[in-house]
C-alpha positions in Angstrom: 106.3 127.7 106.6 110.0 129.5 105.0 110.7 132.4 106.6 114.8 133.5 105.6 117.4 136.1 105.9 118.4 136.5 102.2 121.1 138.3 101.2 121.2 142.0 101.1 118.4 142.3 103.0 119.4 144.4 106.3 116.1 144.1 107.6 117.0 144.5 111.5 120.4 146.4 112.1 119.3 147.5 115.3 119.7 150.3 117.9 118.0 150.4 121.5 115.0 152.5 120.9 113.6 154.5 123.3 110.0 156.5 123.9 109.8 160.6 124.2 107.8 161.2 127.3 105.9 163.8 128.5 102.2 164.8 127.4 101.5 166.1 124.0 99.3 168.9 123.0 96.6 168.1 120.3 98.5 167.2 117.0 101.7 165.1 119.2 98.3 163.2 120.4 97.5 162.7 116.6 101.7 161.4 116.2 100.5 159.0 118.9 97.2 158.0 117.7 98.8 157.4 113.8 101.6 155.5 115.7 99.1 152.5 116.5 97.4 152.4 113.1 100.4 153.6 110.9 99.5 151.5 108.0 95.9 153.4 108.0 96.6 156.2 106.2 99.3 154.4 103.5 96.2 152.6 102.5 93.5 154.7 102.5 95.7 156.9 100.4 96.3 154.0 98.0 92.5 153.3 97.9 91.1 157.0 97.1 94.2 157.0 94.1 92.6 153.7 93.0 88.7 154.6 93.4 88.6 158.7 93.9 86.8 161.0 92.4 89.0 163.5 90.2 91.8 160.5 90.3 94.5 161.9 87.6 96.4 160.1 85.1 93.3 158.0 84.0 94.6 154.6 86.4 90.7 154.4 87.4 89.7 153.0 83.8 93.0 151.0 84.0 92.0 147.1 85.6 95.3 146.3 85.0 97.6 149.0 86.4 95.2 148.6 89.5 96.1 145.1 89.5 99.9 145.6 89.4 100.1 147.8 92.2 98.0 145.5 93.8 100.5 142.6 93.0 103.1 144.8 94.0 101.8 145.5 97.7 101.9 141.6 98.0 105.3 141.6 96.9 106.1 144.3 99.5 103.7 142.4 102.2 105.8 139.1 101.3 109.5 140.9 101.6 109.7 140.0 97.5 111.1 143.9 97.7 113.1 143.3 94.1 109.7 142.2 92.6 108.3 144.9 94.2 110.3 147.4 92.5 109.9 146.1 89.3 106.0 146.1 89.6 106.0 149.8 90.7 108.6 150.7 87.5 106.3 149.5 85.3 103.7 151.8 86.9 106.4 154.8 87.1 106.6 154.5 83.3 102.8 154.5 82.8 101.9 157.3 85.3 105.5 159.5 85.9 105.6 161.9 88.8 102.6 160.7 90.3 103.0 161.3 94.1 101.9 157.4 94.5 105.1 156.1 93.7 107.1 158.1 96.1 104.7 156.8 99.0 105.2 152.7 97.5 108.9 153.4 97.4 108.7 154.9 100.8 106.9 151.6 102.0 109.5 149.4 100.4 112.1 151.2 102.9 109.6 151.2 105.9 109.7 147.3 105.6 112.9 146.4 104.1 115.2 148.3 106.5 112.8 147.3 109.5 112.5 149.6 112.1 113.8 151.8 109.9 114.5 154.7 112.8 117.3 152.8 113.6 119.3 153.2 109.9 120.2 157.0 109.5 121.1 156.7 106.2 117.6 154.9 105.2 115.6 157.0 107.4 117.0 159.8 105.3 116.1 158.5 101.8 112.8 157.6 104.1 112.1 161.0 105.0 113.5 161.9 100.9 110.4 160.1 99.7 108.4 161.6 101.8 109.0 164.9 100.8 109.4 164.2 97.3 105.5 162.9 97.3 104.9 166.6 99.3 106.6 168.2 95.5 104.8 166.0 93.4 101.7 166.7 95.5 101.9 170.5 94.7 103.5 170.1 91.6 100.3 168.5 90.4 97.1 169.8 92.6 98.7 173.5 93.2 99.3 174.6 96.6 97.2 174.1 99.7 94.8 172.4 97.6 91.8 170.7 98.7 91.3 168.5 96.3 90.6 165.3 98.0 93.7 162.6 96.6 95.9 165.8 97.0 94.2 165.9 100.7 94.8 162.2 101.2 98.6 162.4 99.7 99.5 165.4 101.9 97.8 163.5 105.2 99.9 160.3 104.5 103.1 161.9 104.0 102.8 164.6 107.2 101.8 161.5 109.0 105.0 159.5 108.1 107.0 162.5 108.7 105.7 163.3 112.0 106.6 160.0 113.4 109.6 159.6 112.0 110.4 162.7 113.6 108.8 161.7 116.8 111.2 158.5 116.8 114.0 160.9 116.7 113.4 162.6 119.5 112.8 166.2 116.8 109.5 166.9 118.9 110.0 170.5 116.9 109.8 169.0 114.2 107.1 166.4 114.6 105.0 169.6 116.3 105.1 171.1 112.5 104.3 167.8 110.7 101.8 166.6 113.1 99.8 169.6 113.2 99.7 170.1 109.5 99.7 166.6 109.2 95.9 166.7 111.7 94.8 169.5 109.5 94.7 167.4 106.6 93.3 164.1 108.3 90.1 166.3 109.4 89.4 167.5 106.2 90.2 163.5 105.0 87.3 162.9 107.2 84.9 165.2 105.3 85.6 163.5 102.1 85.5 160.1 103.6 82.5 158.1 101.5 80.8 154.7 102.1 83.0 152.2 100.5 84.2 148.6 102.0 87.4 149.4 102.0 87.1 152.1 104.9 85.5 149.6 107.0 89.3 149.4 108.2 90.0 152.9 108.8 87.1 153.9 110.6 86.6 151.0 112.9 90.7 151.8 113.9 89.5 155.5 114.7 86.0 154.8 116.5 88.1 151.9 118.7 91.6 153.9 119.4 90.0 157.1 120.3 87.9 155.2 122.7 90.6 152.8 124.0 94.0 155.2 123.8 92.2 157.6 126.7 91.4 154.8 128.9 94.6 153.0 129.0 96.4 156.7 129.5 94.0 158.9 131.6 96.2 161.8 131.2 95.1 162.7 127.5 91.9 162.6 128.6 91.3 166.3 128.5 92.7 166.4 125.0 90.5 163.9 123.6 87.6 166.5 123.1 89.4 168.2 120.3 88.8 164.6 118.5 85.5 163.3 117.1 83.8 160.3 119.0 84.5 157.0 118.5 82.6 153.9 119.5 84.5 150.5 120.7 82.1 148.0 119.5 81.4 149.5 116.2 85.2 150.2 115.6 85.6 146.1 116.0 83.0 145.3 113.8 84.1 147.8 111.2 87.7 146.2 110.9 86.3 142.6 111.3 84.1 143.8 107.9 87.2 144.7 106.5 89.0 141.6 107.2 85.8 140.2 104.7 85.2 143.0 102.1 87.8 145.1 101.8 90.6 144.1 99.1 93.4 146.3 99.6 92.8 146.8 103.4 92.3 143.4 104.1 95.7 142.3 104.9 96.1 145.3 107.4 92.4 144.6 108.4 94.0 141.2 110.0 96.6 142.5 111.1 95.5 145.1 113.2 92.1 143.2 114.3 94.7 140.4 115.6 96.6 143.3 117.4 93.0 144.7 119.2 91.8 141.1 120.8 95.5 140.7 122.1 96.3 144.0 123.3 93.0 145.1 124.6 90.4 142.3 124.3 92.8 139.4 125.6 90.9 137.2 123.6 94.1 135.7 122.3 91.9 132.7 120.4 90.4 135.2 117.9 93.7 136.7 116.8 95.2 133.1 115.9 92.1 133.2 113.2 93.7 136.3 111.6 97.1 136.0 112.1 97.3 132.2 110.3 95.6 133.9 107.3 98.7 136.4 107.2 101.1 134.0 107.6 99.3 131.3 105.3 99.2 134.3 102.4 103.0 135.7 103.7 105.0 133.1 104.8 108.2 135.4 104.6 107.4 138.0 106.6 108.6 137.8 109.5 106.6 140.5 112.0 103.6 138.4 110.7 105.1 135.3 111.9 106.0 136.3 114.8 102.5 138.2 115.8 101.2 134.6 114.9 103.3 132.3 117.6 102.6 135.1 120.3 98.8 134.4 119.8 99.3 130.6 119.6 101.2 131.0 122.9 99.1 133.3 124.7 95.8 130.8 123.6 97.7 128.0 125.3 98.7 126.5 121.8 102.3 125.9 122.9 102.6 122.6 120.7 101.3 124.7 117.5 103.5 127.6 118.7 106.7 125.6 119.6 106.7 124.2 116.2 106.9 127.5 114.2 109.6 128.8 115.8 112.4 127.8 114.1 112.8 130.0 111.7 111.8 132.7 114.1 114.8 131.6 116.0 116.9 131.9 112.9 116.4 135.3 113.2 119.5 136.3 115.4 119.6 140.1 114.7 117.5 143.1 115.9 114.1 142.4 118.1 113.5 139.3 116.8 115.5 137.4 119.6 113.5 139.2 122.6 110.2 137.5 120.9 111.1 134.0 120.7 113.3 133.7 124.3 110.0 135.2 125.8 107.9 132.7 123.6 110.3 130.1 124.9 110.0 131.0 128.6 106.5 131.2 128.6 106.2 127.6 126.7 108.7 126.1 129.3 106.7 127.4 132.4 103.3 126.7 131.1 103.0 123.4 129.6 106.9 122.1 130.6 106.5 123.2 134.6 110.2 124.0 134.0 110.9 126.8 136.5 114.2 126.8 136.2 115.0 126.6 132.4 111.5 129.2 132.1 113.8 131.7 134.4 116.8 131.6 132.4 114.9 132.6 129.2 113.0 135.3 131.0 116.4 137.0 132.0 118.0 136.5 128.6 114.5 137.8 127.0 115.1 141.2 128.9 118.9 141.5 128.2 118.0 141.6 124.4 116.5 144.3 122.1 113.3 145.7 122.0 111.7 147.9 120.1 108.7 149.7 121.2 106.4 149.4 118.0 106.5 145.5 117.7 108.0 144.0 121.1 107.1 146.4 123.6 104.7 143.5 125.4 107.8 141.2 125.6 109.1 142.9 128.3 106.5 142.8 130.6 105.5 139.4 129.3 109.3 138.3 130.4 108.7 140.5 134.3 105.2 139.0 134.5 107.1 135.7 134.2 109.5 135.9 136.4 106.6 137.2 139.0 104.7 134.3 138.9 108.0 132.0 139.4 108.9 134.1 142.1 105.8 133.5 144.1 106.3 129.6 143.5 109.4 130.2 145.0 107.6 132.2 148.4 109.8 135.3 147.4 106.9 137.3 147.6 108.9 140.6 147.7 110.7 139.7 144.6 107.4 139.0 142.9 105.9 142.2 144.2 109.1 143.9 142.5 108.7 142.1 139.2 104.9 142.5 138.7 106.1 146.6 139.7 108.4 146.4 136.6 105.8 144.8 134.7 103.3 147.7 134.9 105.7 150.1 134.3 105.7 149.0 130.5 102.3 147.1 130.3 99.6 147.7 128.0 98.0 144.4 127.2 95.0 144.3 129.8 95.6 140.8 130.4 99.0 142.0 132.0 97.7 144.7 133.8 95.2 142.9 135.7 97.2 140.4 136.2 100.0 142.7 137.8 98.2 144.9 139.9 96.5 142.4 141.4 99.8 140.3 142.1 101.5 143.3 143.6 
């Protein structure tokens, strides 16, 4: 396992986030939706340039430019981000002003500078990209056109914008991108065709417009502006695409991991997934830290205890928040160490989170101190922790576990 902090690379300069409340109307529910499955649209706009009909430039009789952008998303995947670059110049001088390469810069930055909210001046050279793809876009298909890579293009980079602006707290802003940002994701799913590789983004749709609703009754009544979706199939879809897809695969993993933690609490199945991610990209850190919280959460606190030093060496950003509640939960569990348990639990919530990749830790760290509580007969304190913890919770596991602790 090498996971490092090379560098140059400010991955995790970090600022508290924070989450816009309030309900939505129809395309802030799309911001939301795109939030859980971000990746989603990145790649299936990388797959219709690969494989789509009326693809420009000729790249669909060239194997080996295919191939290089393919190497270069494993760079990206891998935080090689100099290799990266290279790759994607090469591809630049093949295929110039081709609105793809904006959208792989723009995923270079979305990793690099991770969570890249939190650096103005990257989030602007984010949002630069972004808009430079939107040119090239109309610069090459014509305006408003419905071609369907201009379709997919447009739909990834209104996407990206809308969130970004989300994250900012521009709800004007993300109201624009998001709605024309919707527009062009249902006319994407017109021109969607059977291929492996959207085994991924459908089963994500058909499960997160099931599952969002349930855990957050109050969209309900939007929800019938959106096509149905179907919980089992959507699992069965991205579990396919963990097997057969080739450029979705790695986010296939990632986000199958994500569902059978979050929702399924079937912690076991996500270790499968995540040690593939982390076997292919040992340096990248969100993976390996996705990986001990499933080791930990299926009771492998030996396994997980002995990947997390060079989590630990991670001293900036989030990253601290994961391993103290990692820690606490590995002392309390297998170590019966109340005490030392308790001390990371409080240092766990005194520390950054961020509400994309640690949001669980919190309630994790309040669920924690709950239980230690009650060991303690402090029942009133444990009713107040368990309160705190679901106030943030979202993993079912917590939630059940917390309301019926209260």
């Amino acid at each position: 396992m090498c996971l490092w902090q090379k560098p140059g690379h400010t991955i995790l300069g970090y600022k508290q986030s924070y989450c816009s409340g309030g309900t939505p109307p129809n395309h802030f529910r799309f911001i939301h939706l795109a939030m859980h499955f971000r990746a989603t649209l990145f790649f299936l706009i990388l797959f219709f340039f690969f494989t789509g009909p009326g693809a420009r430039g000729q790249l669909l009789n060239d194997p080996a430019a295919i191939k290089t952008i393919q190497g270069a998303l494993d760079k990206i995947y891998n935080y090689e981000f100099a290799e990266a670059e290279k790759i994607i110049n090469q591809v630049e001088g093949k295929y110039p002003g081709h609105p793809v390469i904006h959208i792989l810069d723009s995923f270079i930055l979305f990793w690099r500078y991770l969570p890249i909210k939190d650096n103005p001046v990257k989030a602007k050279e984010y949002v630069q990209k972004l808009n430079a793809c939107l040119s090239a876009v109309e610069k090459r298909f014509g305006k408003d056109s419905r071609d369907p890579e201009a379709v997919f293009y447009v739909m990834v980079a209104r996407g990206y914008l809308a969130m970004m602006y989300n994250y900012k707290g521009e709800m004007l802003n993300a109201a624009g991108e998001g709605k024309k940002a919707y527009n062009a994701f249902l006319e994407g799913l017109k021109l969607i065709s059977k291929n492996p590789e959207f085994y991924f983004t459908s089963g994500m749709y058909n499960y997160y417009v099931v599952i969002y609703p349930e855990i957050h009754p109050i969209v309900k009544p939007l929800m019938v502006f959106f096509k149905k979706g179907d919980k089992a199939l959507g699992m069965k879809q991205v579990e396919t695409g963990t097997r057969l897809g080739t450029i979705t695969k790695a986010e296939s993993c990632f986000y199958l991991s994500h569902l059978y933690l979050k929702y399924e609490d079937r912690p076991e199945k996500a270790v499968v997934y995540m040690q593939r991610l982390v076997d292919q990209y040992p340096q990248n850190p969100i993976y390996l830290m996705k990986y001990i919280e499933s080791l930990v959460l299926a009771g492998k606190y030996d396994e997980a205890e002995s990947l997390m030093p060079p989590l630990k060496r991670l001293q900036t950003g989030f990253f601290p928040a994961s391993w103290h509640t990692f820690q606490a939960i590995i002392l309390e569990k297998r170590d019966k160490n109340d005490t030392a348990a308790q001390r990371e639990y409080l240092a766990a919530l005194r520390l950054p989170h961020d509400d994309q990749y640690t949001e669980e830790y919190t309630p994790m760290a309040y669920a924690g101190l709950a239980r230690i509580a009650k060991r303690e007969g402090n029942q009133s304190k444990a009713k107040d922790y368990y309160k705190k913890c679901l106030d943030r919770a979202e993993y079912t596991s917590l939630i059940k576990e917390a309301r019926s602790g209260r």
